[in-house]
Each structure stands twice: as structure tokens, then as C-alpha cells.
N, C-alpha and C positions, 0 to 999 in steps of 0.2 A: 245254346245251340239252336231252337228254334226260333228264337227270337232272329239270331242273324241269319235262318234259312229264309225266315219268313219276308226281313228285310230285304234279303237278295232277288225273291222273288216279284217285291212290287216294286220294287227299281228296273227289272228285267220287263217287269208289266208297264211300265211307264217309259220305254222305249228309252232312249240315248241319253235322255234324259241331262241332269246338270253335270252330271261326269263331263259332256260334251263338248261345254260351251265353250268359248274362247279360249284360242290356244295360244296366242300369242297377247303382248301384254303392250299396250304404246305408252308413249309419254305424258304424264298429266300430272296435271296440280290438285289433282283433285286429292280427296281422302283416301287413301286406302284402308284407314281402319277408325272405324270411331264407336262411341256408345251409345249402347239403347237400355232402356228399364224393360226388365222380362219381370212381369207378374209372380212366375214361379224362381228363379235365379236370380231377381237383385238386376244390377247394370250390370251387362253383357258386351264383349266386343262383338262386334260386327263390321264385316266391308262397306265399301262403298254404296253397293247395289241390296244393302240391310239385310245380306245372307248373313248367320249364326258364324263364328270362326269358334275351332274348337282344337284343343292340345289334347295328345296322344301319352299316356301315363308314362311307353316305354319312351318317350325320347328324352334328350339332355339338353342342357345348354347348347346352343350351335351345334345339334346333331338331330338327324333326323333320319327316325327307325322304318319309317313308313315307307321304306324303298323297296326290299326283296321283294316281296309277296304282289305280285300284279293284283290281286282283291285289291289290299289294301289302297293302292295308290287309282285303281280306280273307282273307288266308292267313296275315298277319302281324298279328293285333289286340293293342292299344297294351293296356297294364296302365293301369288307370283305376282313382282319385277321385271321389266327387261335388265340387263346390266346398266349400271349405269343412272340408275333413277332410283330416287332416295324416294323411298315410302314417307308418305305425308298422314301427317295426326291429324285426325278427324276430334272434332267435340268432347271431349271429357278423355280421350288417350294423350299420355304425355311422350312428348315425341322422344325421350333421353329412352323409354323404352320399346322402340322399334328400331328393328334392326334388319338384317338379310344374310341368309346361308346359302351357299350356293346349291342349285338346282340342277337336274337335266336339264338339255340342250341349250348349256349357256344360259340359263335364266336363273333369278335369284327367288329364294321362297324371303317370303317376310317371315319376322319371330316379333314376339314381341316379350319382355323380359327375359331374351335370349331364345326362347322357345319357339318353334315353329309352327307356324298356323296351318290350319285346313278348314275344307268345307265338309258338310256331309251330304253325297247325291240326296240322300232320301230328303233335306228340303228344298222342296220346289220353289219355296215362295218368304220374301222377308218374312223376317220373324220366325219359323219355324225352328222349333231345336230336337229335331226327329233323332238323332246323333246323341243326343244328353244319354250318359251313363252308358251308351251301347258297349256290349262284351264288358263293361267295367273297366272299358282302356281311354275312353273319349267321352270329354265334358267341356262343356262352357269353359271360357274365360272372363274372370273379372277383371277389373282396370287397375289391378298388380299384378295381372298374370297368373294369377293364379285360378288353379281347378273348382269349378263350383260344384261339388259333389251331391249338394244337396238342397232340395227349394230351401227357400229365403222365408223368416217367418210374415206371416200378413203383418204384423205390425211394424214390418220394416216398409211398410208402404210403399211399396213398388207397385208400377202399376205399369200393366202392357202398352207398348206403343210402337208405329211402324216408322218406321225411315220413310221420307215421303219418296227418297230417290229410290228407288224399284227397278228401274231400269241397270241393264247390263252395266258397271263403268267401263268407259272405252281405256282408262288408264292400266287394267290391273289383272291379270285372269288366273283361272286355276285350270289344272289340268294336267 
């Protein structure tokens, strides 16, 4: 519980923060989700713009829990589609496992092995995984989709690295 008071309050401290950013989603070719090596997790998905994407314990296949609770969907905003635009596999994501759930207002969330993706406000900045293990409901994903619960050993040679693209993609936004 402190842990999540504490997060709430440097997100609140850091003004509007990535909750914010782009609400609506345009058309591109670009990646919406690809892989990076995380030092402590192994290869990691990530968006375009080399934010963390993370799955949420309580959801399912093509379901997504992370709706009721206004917290939730604003600390945690869903990786979005407009209708109509098929999410593109970035470097080491195989495209047979992305897919799209439907969203508010008309917008589709991406999942990737059926599972639906998020960001977490608290990182600012690629590469960050401020989100890994929080409440024990939100972790990384691997490129099966599955939860990375726990670092990677050093001898699995992973080593950090950023996505050079940093910037916002104009194709793809959460929120």
C-alpha cells in the first residue's frame, strides 16, 4: 500500500505527466510493438516510442479488467489503435501474436498473445520499468507474452539498451 501511495504521489508530483499524452491514435506503418534487452528482465516488449508495455495479472485472453477503477486506467493507459489499423510487429515480436480488443471511444487496445497491453505513468522515459511487479498485478512482457516475474540471471547476458526512437509515435497512443 505504500508502495502505491507513494507512486501516486510522484506521478501527481510530476504533473499530467504520460497519462496524458496522445489521445487519439493516426495511421502508420510504423511498429507498434517491438523488442528491447532489459539488463534485469531478458527481452522485453516495448512500443514504438521504447516505452515498457506491461500485462495486468487480473486480465484474460481478449479481456480487459483494467476498466472500472478510474486509478487504474489512469496510471495504467492501454496501447491503442484507431479502428481499422492493424498493429505492426516491430524487431523480434512475431506478428501471428498481436492482435486488438476493443477500446473506449471507438478505439482498439493492442494485446499481444491475446493479452492486453499498457503503459505505466510512472515511466517517463524509454526503457524505464518503474511498473515491474507493482501491487503484484503488473509486469513486463516477454516475446511469448508472457509475465516476467522476476530478473533474468546475469548469465543470461542481457544487457540494457535504448530504442533510438524516443520520440512520441505519431501512429499509436495510449490513454
Amino acid at each position: 500500500m505504500i508502495r502505491w501511495l507513494l507512486a501516486l504521489t510522484i506521478i501527481a508530483a510530476l504533473g499530467t505527466g504520460a497519462a496524458m499524452a496522445a489521445t487519439s491514435a493516426l495511421d502508420s506503418s510504423a511498429p507498434a510493438v517491438k523488442t528491447v534487452a532489459n539488463a534485469q528482465f531478458g527481452t522485453v516488449l516495448v512500443a514504438a516510442n521504447g516505452r515498457t508495455l506491461y500485462r495486468y495479472t487480473l486480465d484474460s485472453k481478449g479481456v480487459n479488467r483494467c476498466t472500472s477503477d478510474a486509478t487504474c486506467s489512469k496510471y495504467w493507459p492501454q496501447l491503442l489503435v484507431k479502428p481499422g489499423v492493424k498493429p505492426v510487429a516491430g524487431s523480434g515480436v512475431k506478428t501471428s501474436l498481436l492482435g486488438t480488443i476493443k477500446a473506449a471511444h471507438g478505439m482498439r487496445q493492442i494485446t499481444y498473445a491475446g493479452y492486453p497491453l499498457y503503459f505505466f505513468a510512472g515511466d517517463k522515459a524509454a526503457g524505464q520499468v518503474n511498473g515491474q511487479g507493482f501491487e503484484k498485478q503488473w509486469y513486463v512482457v516477454n516475446t511469448k507474452g508472457a509475465f516476467v516475474k522476476h530478473a533474468v540471471s546475469s548469465s543470461a547476458g542481457g544487457t540494457s539498451t535504448t530504442p533510438s526512437n524516443t520520440t512520441t509515435d505519431p501512429g499509436y497512443a495510449w490513454g
